[in-house]
PyMOL commands that place a pseudoatom at each C-alpha (Angstrom):
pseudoatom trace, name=CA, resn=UNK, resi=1, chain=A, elem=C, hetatm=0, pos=[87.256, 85.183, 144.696]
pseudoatom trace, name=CA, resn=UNK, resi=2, chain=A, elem=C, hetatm=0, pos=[86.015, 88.996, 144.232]
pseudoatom trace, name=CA, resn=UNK, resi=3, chain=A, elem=C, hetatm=0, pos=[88.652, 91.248, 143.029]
pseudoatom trace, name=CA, resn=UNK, resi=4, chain=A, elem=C, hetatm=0, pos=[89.828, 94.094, 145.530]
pseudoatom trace, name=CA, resn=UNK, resi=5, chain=A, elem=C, hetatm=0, pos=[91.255, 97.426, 145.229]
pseudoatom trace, name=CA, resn=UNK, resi=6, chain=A, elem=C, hetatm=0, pos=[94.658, 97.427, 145.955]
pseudoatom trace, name=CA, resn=UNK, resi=7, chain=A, elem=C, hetatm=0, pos=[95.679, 100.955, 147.521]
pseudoatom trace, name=CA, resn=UNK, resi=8, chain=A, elem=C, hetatm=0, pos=[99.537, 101.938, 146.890]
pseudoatom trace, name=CA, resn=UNK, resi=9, chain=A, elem=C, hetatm=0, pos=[100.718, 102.065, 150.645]
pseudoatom trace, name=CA, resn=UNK, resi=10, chain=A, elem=C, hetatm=0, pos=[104.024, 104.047, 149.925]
pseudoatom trace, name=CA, resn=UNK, resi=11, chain=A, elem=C, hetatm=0, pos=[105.785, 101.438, 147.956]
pseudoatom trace, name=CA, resn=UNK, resi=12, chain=A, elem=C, hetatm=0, pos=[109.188, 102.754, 146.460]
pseudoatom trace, name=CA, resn=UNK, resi=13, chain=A, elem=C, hetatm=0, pos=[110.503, 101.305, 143.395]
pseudoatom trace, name=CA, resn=UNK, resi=14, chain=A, elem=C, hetatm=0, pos=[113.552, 99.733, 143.377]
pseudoatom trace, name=CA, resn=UNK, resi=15, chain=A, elem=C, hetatm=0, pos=[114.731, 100.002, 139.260]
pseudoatom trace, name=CA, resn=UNK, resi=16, chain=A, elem=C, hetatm=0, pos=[115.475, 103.316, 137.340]
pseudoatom trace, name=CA, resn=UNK, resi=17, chain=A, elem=C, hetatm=0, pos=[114.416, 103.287, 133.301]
pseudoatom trace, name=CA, resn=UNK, resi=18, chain=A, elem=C, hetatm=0, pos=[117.109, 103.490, 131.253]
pseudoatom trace, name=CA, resn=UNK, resi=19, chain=A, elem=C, hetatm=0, pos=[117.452, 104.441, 127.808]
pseudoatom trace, name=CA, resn=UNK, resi=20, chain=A, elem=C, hetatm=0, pos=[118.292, 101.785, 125.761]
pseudoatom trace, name=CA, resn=UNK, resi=21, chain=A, elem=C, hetatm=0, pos=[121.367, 102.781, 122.776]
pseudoatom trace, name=CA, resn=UNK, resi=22, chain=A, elem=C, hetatm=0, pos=[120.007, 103.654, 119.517]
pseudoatom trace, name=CA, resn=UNK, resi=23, chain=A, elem=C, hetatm=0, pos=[123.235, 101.406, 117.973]
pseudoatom trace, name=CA, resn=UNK, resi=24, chain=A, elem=C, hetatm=0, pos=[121.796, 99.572, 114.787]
pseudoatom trace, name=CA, resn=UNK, resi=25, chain=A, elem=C, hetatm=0, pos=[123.009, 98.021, 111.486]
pseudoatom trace, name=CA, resn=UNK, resi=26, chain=A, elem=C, hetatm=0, pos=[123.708, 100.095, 109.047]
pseudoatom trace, name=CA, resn=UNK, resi=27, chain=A, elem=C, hetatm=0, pos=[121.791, 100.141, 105.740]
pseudoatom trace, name=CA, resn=UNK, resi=28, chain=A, elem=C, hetatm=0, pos=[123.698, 100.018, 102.301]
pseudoatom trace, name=CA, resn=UNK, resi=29, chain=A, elem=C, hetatm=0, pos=[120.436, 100.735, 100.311]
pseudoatom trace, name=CA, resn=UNK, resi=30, chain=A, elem=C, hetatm=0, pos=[122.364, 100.375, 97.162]
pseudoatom trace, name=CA, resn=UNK, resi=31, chain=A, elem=C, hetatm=0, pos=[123.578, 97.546, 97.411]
pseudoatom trace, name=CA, resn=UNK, resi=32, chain=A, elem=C, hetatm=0, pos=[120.774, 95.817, 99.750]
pseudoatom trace, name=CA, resn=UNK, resi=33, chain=A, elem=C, hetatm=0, pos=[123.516, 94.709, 102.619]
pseudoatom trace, name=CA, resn=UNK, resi=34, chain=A, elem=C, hetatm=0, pos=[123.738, 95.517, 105.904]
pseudoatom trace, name=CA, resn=UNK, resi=35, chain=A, elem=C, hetatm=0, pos=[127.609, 97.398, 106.645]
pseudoatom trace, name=CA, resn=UNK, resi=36, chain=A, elem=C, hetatm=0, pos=[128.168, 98.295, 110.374]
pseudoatom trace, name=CA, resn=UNK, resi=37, chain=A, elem=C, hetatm=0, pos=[126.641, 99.479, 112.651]
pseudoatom trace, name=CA, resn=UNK, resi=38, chain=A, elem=C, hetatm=0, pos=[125.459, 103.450, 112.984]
pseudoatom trace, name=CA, resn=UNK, resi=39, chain=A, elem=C, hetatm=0, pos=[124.894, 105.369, 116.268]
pseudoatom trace, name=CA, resn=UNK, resi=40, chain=A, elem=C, hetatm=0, pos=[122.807, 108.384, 117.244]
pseudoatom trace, name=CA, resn=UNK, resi=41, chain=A, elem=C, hetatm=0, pos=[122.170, 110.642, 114.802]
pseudoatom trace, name=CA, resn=UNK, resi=42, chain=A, elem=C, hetatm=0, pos=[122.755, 108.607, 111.962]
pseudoatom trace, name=CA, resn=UNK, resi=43, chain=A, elem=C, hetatm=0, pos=[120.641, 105.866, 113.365]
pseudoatom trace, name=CA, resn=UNK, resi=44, chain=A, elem=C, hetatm=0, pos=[117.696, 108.073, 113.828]
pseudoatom trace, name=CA, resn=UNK, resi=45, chain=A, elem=C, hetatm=0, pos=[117.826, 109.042, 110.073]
pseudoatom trace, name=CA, resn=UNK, resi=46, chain=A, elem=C, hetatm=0, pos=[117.940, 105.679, 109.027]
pseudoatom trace, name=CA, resn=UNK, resi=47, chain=A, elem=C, hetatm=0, pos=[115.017, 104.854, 111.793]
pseudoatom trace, name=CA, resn=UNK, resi=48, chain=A, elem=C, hetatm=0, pos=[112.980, 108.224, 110.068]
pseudoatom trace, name=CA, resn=UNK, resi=49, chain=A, elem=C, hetatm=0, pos=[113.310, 106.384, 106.381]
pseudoatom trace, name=CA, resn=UNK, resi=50, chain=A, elem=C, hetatm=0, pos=[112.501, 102.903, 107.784]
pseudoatom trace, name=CA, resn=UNK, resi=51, chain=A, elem=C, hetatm=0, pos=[109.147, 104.118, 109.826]
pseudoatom trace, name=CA, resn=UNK, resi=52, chain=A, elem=C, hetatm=0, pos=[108.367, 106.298, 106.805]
pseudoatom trace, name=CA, resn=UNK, resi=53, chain=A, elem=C, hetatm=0, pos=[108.348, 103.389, 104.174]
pseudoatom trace, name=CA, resn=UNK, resi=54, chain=A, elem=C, hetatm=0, pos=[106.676, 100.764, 105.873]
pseudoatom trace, name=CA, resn=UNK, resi=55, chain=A, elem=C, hetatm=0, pos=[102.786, 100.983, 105.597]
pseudoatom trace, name=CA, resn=UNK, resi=56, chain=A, elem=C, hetatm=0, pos=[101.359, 100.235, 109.272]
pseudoatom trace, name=CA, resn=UNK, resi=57, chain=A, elem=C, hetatm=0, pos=[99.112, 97.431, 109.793]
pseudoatom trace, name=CA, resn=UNK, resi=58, chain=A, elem=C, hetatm=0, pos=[100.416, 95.597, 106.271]
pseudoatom trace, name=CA, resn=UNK, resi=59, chain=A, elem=C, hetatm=0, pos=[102.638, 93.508, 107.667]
pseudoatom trace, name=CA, resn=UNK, resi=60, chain=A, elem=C, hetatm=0, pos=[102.164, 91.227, 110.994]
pseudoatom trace, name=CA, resn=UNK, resi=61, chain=A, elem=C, hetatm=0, pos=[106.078, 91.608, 111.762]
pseudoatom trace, name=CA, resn=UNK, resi=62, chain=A, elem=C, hetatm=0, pos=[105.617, 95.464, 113.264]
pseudoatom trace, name=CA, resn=UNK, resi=63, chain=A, elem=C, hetatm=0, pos=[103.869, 96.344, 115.766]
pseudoatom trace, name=CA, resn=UNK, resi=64, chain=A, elem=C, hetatm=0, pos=[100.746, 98.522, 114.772]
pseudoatom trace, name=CA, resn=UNK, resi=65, chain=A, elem=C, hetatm=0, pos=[102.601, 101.269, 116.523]
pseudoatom trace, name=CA, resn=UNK, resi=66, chain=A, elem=C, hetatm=0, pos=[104.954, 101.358, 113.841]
pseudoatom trace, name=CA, resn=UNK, resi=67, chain=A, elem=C, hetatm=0, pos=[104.753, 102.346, 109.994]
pseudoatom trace, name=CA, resn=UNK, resi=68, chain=A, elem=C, hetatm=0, pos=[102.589, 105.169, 108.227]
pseudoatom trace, name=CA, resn=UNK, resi=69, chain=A, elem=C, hetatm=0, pos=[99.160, 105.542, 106.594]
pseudoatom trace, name=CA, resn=UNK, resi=70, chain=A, elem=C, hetatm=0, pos=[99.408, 106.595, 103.725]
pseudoatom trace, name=CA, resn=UNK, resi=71, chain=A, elem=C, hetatm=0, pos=[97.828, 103.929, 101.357]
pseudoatom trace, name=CA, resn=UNK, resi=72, chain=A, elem=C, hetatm=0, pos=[93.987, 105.224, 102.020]
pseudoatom trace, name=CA, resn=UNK, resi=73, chain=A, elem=C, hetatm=0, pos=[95.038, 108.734, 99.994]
pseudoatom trace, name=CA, resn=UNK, resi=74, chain=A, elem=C, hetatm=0, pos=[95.468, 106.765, 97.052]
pseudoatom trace, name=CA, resn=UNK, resi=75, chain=A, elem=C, hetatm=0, pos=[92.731, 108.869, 94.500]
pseudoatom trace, name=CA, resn=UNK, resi=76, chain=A, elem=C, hetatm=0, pos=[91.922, 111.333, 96.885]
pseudoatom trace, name=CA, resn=UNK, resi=77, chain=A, elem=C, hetatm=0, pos=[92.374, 115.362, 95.816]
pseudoatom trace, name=CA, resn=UNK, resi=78, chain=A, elem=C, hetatm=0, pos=[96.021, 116.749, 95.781]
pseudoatom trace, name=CA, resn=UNK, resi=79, chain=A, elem=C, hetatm=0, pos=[94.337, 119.374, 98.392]
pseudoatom trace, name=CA, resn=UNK, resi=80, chain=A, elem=C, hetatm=0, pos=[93.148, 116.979, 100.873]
pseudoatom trace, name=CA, resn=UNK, resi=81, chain=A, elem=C, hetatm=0, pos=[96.679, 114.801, 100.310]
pseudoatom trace, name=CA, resn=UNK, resi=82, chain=A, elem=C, hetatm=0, pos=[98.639, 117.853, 101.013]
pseudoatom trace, name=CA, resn=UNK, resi=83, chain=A, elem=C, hetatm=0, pos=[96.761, 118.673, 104.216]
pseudoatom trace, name=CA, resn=UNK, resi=84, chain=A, elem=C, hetatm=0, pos=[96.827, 115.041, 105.652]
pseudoatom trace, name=CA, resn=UNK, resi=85, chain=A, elem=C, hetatm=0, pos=[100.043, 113.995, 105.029]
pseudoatom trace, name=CA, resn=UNK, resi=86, chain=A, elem=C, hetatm=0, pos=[101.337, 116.313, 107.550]
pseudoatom trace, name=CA, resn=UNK, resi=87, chain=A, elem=C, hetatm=0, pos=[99.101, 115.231, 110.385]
pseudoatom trace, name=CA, resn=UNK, resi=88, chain=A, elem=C, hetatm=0, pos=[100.018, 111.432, 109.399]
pseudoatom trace, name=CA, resn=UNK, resi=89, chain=A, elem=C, hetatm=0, pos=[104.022, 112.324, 109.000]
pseudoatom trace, name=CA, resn=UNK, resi=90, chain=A, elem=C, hetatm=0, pos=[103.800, 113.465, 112.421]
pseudoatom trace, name=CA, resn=UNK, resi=91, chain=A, elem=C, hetatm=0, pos=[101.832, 110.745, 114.214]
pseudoatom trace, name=CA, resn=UNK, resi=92, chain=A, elem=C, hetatm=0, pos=[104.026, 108.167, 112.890]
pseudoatom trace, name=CA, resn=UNK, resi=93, chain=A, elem=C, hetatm=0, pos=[107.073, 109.665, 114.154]
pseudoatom trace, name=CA, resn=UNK, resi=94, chain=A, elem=C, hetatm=0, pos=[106.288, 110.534, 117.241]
pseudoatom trace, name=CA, resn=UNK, resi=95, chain=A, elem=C, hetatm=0, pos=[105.460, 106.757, 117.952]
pseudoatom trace, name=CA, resn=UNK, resi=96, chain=A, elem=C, hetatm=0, pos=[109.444, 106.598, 118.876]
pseudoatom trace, name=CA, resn=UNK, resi=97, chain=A, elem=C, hetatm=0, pos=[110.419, 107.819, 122.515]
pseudoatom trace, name=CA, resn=UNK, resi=98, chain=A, elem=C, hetatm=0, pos=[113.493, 109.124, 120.808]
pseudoatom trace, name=CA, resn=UNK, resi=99, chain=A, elem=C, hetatm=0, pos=[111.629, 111.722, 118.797]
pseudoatom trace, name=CA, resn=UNK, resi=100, chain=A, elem=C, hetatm=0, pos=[110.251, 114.733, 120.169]
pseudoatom trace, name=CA, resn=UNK, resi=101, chain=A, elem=C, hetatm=0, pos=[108.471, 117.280, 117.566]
pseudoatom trace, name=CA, resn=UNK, resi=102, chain=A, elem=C, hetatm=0, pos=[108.363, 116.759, 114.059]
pseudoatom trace, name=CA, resn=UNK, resi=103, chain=A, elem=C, hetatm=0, pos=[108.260, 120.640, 112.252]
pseudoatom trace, name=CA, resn=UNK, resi=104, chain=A, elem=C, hetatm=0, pos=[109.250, 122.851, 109.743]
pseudoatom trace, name=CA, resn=UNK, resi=105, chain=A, elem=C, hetatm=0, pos=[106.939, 121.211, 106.876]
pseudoatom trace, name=CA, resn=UNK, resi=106, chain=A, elem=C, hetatm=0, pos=[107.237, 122.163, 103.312]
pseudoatom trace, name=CA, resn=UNK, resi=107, chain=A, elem=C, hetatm=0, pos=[104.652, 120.485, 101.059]
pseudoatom trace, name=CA, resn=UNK, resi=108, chain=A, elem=C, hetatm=0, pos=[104.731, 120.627, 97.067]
pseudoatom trace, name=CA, resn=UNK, resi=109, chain=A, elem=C, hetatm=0, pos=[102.163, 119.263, 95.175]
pseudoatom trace, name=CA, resn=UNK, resi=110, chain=A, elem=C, hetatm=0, pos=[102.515, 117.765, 91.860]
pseudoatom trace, name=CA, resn=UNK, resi=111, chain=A, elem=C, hetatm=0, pos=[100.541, 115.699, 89.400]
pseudoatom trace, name=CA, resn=UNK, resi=112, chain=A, elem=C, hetatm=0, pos=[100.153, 112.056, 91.426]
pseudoatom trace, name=CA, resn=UNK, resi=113, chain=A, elem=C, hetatm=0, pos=[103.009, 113.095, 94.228]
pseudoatom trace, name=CA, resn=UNK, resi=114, chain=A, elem=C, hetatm=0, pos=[103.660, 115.351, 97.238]
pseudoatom trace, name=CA, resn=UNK, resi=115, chain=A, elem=C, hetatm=0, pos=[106.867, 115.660, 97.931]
pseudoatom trace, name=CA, resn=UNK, resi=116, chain=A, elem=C, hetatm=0, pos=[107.067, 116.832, 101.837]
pseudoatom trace, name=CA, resn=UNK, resi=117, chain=A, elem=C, hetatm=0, pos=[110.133, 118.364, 102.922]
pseudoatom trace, name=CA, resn=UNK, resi=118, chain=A, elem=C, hetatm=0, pos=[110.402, 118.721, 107.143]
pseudoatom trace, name=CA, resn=UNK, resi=119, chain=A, elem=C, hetatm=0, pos=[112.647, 118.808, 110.407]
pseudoatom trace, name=CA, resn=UNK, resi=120, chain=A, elem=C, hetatm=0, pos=[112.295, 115.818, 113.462]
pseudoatom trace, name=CA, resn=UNK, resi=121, chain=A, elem=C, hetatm=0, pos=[113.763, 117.035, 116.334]
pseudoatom trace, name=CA, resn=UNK, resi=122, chain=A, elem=C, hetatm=0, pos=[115.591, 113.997, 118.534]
pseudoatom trace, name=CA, resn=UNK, resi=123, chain=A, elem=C, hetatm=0, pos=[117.235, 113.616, 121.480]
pseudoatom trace, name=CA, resn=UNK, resi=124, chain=A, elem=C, hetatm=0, pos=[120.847, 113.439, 119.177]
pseudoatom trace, name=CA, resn=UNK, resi=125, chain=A, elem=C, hetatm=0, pos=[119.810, 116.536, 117.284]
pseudoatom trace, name=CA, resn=UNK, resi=126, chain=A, elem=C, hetatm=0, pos=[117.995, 117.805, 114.159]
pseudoatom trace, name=CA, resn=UNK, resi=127, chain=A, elem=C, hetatm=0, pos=[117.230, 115.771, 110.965]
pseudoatom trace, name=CA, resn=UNK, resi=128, chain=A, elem=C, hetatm=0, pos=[115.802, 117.117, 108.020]
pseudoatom trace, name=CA, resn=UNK, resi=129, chain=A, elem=C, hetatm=0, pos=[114.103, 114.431, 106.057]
pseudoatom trace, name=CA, resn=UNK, resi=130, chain=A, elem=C, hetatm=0, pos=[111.728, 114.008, 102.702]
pseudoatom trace, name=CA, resn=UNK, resi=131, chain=A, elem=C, hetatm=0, pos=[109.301, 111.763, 101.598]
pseudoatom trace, name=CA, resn=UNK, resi=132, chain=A, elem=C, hetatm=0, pos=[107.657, 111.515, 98.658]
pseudoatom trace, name=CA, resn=UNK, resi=133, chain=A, elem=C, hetatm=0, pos=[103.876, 110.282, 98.512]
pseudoatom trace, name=CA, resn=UNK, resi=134, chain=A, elem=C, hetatm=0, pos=[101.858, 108.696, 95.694]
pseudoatom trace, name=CA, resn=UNK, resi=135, chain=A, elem=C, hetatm=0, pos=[98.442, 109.460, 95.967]
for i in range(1, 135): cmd.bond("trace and resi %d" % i, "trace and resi %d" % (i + 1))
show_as sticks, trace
zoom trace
């Protein structure tokens, strides 16, 4: 059988997206448990640390939309490091729906670290995170 074009002929849809609740478990990092559950804002910081410190495409678990690059700058200059990790902070991020700009960077460089300082703007408010990158 040859494939056809199919032409929409004024279909509706009959389903509305929804936003699904950002309600997770919350992380006791301290302690390595699991205590609760967080909602909203709270969940999206714990979201910003969790995308932040997983590398992507290391593990088969997450999807390759998920995680940061930031293995490759390992030996690279502290100029080209500072520069990049922007750019890469901001792409990871912005992989989640509930996430809509990522500003506001500050970026120190020191001896084998960067320590970036910046603002993700979500649909529950402001965060201001940090990460700190070996390179």
């Amino acid at each position: 059988m040859i494939p056809q074009q199919i032409i929409n002929d004024g279909l509706i849809a009959d389903f509305e997206e929804e936003v699904q609740p950002s309600k997770t478990f919350k992380l006791n990092l301290e302690r390595n448990r699991c205590v609760g559950f967080v909602d909203g804002l709270q969940a999206m910081e714990q979201a910003i640390f969790l995308m932040l410190s997983i590398e992507r495409y290391d593990f088969l678990i997450y999807s390759w939309n998920y995680g940061v690059e930031f293995k490759d700058l390992i030996g690279k200059p502290s100029a080209y490091v500072a520069s990049e990790v922007k750019s890469r902070i901001r792409e990871c991020l912005l992989q989640d729906e509930r996430i809509t700009e990522v500003d506001s960077f500050e970026v120190i460089a020191n001896k084998n670290k960067v320590h970036v300082n910046f603002v993700a703007h979500t649909i529950f408010g402001e965060v201001t995170a940090k990460k700190e990158v070996d390179y």
